[in-house]
N, C-alpha and C positions, 0 to 999 in steps of 0.2 A: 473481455475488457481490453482492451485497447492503453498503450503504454501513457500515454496523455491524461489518460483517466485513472491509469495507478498513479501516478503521480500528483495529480489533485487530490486524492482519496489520500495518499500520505501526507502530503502538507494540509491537508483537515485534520488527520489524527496529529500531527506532530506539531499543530495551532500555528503555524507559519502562513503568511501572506503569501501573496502572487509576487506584490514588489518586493517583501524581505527574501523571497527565495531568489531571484531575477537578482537581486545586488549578494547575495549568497555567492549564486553560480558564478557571477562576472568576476566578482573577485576573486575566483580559482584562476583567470584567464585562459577562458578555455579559446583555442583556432582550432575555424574551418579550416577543411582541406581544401577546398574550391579557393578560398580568397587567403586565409592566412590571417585575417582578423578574426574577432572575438564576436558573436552572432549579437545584433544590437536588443534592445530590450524589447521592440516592436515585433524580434521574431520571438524571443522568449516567451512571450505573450500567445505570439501565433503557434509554438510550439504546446502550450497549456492548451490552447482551448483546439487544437486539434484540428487550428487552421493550416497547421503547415507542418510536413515531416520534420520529424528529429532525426538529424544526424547521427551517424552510428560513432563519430569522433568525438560527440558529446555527450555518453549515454556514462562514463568515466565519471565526469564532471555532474553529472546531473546525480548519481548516485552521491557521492562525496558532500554535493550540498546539501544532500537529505542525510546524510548520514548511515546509510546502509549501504548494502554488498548491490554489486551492479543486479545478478542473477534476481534480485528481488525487483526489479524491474518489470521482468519477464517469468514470475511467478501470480497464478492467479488460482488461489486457494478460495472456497466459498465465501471464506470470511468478508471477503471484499468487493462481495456480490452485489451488496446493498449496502446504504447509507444508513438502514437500519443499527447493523453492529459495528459502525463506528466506534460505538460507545463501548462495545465490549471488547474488542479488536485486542487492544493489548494486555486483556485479562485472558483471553484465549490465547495469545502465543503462549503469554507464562507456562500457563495451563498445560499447554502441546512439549514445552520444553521440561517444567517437570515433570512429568508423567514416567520417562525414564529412570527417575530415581523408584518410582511407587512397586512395591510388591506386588505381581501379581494378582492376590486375593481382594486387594485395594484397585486396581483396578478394574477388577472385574466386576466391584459390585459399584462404582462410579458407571460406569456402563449399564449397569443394569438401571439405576436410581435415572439417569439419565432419559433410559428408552423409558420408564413409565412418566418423567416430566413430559418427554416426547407427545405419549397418547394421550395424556390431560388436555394439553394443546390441543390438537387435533378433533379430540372429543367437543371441548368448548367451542372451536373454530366452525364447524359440523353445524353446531346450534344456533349459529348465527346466521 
């Protein structure tokens, strides 16, 4: 997955527009290095759909408009494979982040309950 397309995929989970993000970012005022201005909304665009490289001086600013850590930019976990688990996407981080708290014994049988949801799946998918 390609940075352009994590970035689309989170402003679909986070219900944000093209142009409210695009007036998001500008009002950080982010500058190129090359010019010293602020990249105009035609590249921001071109930046989304993967017309046009993202500068690495903007990648700061593009996180902050979305509101995460830059590093999740360049983070591509299965979840965000498909537009399938958009929907479940930030039932799964929760999930991922408590899990830490869960006793062993608990997790281990959330794993287990898991892999037999797993081969349901599979079983039925088979049948088709």
């Amino acid at each position: 997955m390609e940075v352009f397309e994590k970035i689309n995929y989170l402003l679909k989970e986070q219900k944000i527009s093209k142009k409210e993000f695009a007036e998001k970012f500008l009002a950080l005022k982010p500058r190129l290095r090359t010019t010293g201005e602020a990249p105009s909304k035609s590249s921001i665009y071109g930046y989304l759909s993967g017309r046009r490289e993202i500068k690495v001086e903007l990648i700061p600013f593009i996180a902050e408009a979305l509101n995460i850590q830059e590093q999740e930019l360049f983070h591509f976990e299965l979840e965000y494979a498909t537009d399938y688990n958009l929907q479940y996407s930030n039932e799964v981080r929760e999930l991922l982040s408590l899990l830490q708290y869960a006793p062993k014994n608990i997790v281990l049988l959330f794993k287990e309950k898991l892999l037999k949801y797993k081969e349901e799946y599979l079983k039925t998918k088979k049948e088709f």
